[in-house]
N, C-alpha and C positions, 0 to 999 in steps of 0.2 A: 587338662591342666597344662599350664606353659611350662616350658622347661624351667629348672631352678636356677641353670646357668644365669636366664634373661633377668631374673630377681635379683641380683648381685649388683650394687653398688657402693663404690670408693668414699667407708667414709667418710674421709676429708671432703670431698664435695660435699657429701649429703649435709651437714652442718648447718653449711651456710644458707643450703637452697632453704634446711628446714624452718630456720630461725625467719628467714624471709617471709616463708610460709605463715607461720604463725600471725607476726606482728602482720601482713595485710590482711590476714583472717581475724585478728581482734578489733582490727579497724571496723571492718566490713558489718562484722557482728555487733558492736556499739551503734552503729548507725542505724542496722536493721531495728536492734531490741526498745528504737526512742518512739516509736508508734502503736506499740505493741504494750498493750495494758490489760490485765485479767481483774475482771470484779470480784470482790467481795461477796460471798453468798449471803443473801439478806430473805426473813420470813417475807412472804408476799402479806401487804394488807387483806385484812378480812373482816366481813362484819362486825362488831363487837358484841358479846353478848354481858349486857353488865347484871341484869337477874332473871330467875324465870319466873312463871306466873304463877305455878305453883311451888309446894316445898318441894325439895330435892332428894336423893340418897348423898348422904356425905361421904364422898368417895374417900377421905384419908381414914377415917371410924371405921366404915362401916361394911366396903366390898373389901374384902380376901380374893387370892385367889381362886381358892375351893369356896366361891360364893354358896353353891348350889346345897353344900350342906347345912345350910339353914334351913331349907326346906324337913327338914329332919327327917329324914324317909333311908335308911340303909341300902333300901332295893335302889331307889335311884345313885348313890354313890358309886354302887357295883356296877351299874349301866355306865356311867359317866368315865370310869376309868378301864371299861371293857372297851367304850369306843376310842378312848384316847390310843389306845395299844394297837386296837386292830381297823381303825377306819383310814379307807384306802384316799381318799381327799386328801385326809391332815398325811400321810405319809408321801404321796405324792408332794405337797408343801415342803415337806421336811426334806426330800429329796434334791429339789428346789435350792437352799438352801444351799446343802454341800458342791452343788453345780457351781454356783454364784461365788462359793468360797474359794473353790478351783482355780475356777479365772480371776481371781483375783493374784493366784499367782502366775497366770497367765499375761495377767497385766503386766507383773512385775519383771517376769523373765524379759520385754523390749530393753531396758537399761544393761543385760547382762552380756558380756561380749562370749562369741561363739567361736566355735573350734571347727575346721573343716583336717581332716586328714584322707590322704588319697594316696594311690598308689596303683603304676601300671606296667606295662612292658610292647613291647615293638619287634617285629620278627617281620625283616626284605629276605626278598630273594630276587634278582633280577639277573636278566640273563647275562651273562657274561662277568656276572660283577660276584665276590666271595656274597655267605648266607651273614644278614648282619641282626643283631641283636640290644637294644637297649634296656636296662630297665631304670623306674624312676619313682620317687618318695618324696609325698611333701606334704607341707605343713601350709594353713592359714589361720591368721585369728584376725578376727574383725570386730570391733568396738565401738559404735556409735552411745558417742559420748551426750548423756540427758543436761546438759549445760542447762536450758533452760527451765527444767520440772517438766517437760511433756510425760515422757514419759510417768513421771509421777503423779497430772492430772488423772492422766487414764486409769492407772492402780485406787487414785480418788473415788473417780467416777465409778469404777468396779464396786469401789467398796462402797459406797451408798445404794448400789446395786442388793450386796449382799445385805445389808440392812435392811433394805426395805423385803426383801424375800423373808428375812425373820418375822419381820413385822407382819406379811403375808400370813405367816405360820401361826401365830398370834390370833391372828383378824379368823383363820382358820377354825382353830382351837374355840375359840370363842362362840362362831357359830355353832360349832359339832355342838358343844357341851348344851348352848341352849338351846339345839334342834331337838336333842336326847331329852331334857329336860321335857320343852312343851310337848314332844308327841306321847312321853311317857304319862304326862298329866292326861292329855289326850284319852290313851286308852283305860287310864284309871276311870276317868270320866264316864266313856261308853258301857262300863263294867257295871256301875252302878245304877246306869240309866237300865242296861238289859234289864239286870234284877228288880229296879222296882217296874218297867215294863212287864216285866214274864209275872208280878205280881197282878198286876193292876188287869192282866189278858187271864187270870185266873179267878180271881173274882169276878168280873164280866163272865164266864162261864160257868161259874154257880148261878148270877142271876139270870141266865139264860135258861141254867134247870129249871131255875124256879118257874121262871116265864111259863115254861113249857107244861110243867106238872099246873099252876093254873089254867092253862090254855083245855087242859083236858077236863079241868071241872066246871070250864065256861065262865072264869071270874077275870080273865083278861080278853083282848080280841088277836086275832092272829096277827096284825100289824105290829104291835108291840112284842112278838115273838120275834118278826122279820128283822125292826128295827134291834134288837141288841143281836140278832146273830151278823146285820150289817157290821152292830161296834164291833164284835169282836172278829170279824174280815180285816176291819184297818188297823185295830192295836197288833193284829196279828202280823201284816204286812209293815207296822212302824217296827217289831221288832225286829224283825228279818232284816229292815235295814235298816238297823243300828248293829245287829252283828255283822253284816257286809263292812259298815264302817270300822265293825273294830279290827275286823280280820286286814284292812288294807291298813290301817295302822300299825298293827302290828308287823306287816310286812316291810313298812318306812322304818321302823324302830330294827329288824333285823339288818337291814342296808346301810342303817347308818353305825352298828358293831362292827360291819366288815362278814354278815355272818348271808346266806342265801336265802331269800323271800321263802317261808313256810317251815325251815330249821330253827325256828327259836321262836320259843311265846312267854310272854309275863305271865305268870298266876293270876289268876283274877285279881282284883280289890276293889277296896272302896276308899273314891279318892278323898274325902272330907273325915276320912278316919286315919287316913294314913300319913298324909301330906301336912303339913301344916300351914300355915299362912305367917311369913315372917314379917318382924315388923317393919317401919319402914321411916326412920327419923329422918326430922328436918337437917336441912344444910345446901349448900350449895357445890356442884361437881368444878370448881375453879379451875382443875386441872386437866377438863377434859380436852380442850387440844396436844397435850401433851400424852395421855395416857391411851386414847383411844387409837387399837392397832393401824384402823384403815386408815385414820389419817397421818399417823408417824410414818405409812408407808410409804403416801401420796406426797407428807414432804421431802423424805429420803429420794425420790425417785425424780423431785425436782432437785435437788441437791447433786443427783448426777447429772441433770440436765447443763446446771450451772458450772460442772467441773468437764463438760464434754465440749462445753462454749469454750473452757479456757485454753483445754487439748488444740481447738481447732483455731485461735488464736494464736498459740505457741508455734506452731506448725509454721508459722508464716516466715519464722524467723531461722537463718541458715542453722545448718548442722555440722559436725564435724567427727569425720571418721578416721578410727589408728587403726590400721593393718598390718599387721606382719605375716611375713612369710620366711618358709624357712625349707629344704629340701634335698636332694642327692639325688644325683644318677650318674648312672656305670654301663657302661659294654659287659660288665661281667655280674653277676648274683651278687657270687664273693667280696668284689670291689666295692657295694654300694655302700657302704659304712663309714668309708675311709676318708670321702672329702663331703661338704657340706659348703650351701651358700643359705647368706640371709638378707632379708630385705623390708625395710619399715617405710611403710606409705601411709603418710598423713593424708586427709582429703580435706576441703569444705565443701558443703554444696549449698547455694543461693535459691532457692525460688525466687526466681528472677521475673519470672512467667508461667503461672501453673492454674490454668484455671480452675482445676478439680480446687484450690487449695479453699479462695475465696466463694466457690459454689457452697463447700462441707460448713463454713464459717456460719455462712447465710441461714442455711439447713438447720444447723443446730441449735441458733440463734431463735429462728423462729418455733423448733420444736421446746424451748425453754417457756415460749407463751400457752402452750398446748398444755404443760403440766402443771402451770403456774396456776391458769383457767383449770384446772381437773384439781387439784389443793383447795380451791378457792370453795369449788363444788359439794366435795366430799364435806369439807367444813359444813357447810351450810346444810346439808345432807344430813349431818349427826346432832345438828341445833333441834332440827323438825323432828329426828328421831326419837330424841330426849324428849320434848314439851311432847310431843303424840302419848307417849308412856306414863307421863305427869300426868298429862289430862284423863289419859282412860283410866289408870290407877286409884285417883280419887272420882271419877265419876262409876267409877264401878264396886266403890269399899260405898258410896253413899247408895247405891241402887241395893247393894246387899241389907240395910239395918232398913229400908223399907220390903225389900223380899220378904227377911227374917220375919214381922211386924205381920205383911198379907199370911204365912203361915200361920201365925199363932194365931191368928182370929179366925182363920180355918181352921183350923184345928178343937177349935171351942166349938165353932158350929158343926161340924160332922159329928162331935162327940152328943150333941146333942140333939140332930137329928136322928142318929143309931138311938137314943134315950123314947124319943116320938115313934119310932116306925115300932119299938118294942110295945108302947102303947096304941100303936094305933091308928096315930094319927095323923103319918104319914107317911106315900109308898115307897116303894124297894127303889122307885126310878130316880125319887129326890133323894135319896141316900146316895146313889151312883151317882147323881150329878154333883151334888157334895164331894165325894170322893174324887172324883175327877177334877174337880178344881183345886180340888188339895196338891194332887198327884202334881198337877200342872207346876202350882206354884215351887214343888221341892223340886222336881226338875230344873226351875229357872235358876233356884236358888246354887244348884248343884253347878247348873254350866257359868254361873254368877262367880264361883269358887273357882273355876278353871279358868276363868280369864283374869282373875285377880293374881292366881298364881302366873301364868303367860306374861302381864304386864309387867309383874315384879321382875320375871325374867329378860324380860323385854326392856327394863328399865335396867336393869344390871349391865348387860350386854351392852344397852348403849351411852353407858358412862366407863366403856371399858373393861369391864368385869375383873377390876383386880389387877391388871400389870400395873408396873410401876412407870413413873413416868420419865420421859424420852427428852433431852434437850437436843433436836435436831442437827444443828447449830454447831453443836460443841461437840459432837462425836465424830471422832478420827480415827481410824484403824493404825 
């Protein structure tokens, strides 16, 4: 640190030199700030979607936040708010989040002026000369003054930072709850396919008795022994994997509570008994660019692109820094108290010539089209997601009431081929194949149910599931 002696000036000079100071640095600075223009943040055009092809969920009616409890299942509530606690993703997000917010005062400390305090001492000895001693105390503050908002671009830019990290959190949340959702339908699904499986491999093994006890009285041929102990090799090997299926779902279903693959299993169910199918009125999602997380993030994160443009515009234009200093030193410990000097240094500085300035300008400029083209994307992205969910939703509630329909006429006919084989008149193997086609059809009808629920989900999720909606635009921290 320089002596404080050398910080010391008269100030009757200082006055005049200061005032000089100023008025050619308010010149300088009018001149600078007449090229120097920051735009307006404006949404990017995007396709427009004026109706869909089919009906809608009415987002203002109809999604809640707790959509999921429509499904009416208690077991899945308990799931859905067990992952929210413990799933390590969304917690990571949320982490995110307090990062984001940090620097945000990060941001803010550039406008605040700083303190430096120092202090040291000096000890000669030279030959012939007495042993000499100094010590010395001083003071700086330095204040670059934000005359033109930079520094307040950057606090901007931060904060649409932290915004869009919420919205992350959001877009987060959203997923977890509908991952928890479908894979929980999932293994309700595989639960009830085992059961009527392990049924359907149990009766196939009565008629194998029987096969066999005719086969000893010569009223069948050995083939048709062969042939049902084949069926029951492959219902036996379809059940095996449908329990491998459930066991790895359930292993996804523990990963996504935050709990270890093989520490946590659902109770069996049965998912068309337990689950319900909710309804699903007409209307139109008007608000979905606004409500939906991914995309409020995608425009936050252009929003900072647009406040990093202005940062590196502002930059172009000079800056102006107040200094003080203030300090003591003595030959002796005891002395240093007793006198004091001070000194106030105004600065400007010009970029006059700075390549780095007009490089970062360029930079940022063009990374603004980067996120402009990624909003534009993501839009488009949750247009295809919506109508994909419209579409499966009713082509999969119409595939059900003819499922429902192939049942019930099977069901008339086994019932009355079991009524023929009692009389007589006809075998045990067209009763099995009856029954098999039965079997088929509740199975279809069954995975028919799990994609209806999927899609409802699938449909929630992509109309936002319930947040409230975002004016990008008009949000300032």
């Amino acid at each position: 640190m320089a002596s404080p002696m050398s910080m010391s000036r008269p100030y009757g000079r200082t006055l005049p030199l200061l005032r000089a100071l100023l008025a050619g640095s308010l010149a300088l600075l009018l001149a600078s700030c007449a090229g120097v223009k920051v735009a307006e943040y404006q949404r990017p055009d995007t396709p427009g979607k004026a109706s869909w092809s089919r009906p809608a969920v009415s987002a203002a009616d109809t999604i809640a936040p707790d959509w999921w409890r429509e499904f009416g299942d208690p077991t899945l509530d308990e799931l859905v708010n067990r992952a929210i606690a413990d799933n390590f993703d969304v917690k990571i997000l949320a982490a995110r989040i307090q990062v984001a917010e940090a620097q945000i005062g990060e941001a803010r400390a550039g406008a605040l002026p700083t303190l430096d305090i120092g202090a040291g001492a000096s000890f000669e000895k030279s030959t012939g000369q007495n042993f000499r001693k100094q010590f010395n105390l001083g003071t700086q503050v330095n204040w670059d003054l934000d005359i033109w908002g930079k520094v307040e671009k950057g606090v901007q830019a931060q904060t649409a930072e932290f915004r869009a990290t919420e919205a992350d959190w959001r877009a987060g949340y959203l997923t977890l709850v509908s991952d928890v959702a479908t894979t929980y339908f999932q293994i309700l699904q595989l639960d009830e396919q085992i059961d009527r499986q392990q049924r359907a491999l149990d009766r196939s093994r009565q008629i194998l008795a029987t096969f066999e006890a005719m086969l000893g009285q010569g009223l069948v041929p050995r083939t048709q022994v062969l042939r049902q102990r084949a069926e029951n090799n492959a219902l036996t090997r379809d059940l095996l994997e449908l329990q491998r299926a459930r066991g790895l779902a359930g292993n996804a279903l523990a990963t996504l509570l935050g709990v270890p693959a093989g520490e946590f299993t659902v109770p069996p169910g049965k998912l068309q008994e337990r689950v319900e199918l909710p309804a699903v009125p007409a209307g139109l999602p008007s608000e979905l660019l606004n409500r939906r997380p991914d995309i409020v993030a995608a425009e936050f994160r252009l929003l900072e692109a647009y406040d990093l443009v202005g940062q590196a515009r502002l930059a172009q234009l000079p800056s102006i820094s107040l200094t003080g200093r203030g300090g003591t030193s003595s030959f002796a410990l005891g002395d240093l108290l007793k006198s004091f000097t001070f000194g106030f240094l105004p600065s400007i500085n010009i970029p006059a010539f700075d390549p780095s300035i007009k490089a970062r300008l360029k930079t940022t400029e063009a990374q603004t089209k980067v996120f402009e083209h990624e909003y534009q994307r993501t839009v488009i992205a949750a247009f295809e997601e919506v109508e994909n969910a419209l579409t499966n939703l009713e082509a999969h509630r119409q595939q059900r009431t003819e499922l429902q329909q192939q049942i019930d006429q099977l069901q008339i006919v086994a019932a009355q081929v079991e009524a023929q084989l009692r009389e007589g008149l006809v075998s045990q193997l067209e009763v099995f194949e009856t029954e098999r086609s039965l079997l088929a059809a509740q199975l279809a009808l069954l995975a028919n149910h799990q994609q209806i629920l999927a899609d409802t989900v699938t449909l929630y999720k992509a109309l936002g599931g319930g947040w409230p909606t975002v004016e990008v635009a008009n949000v300032r921290r």
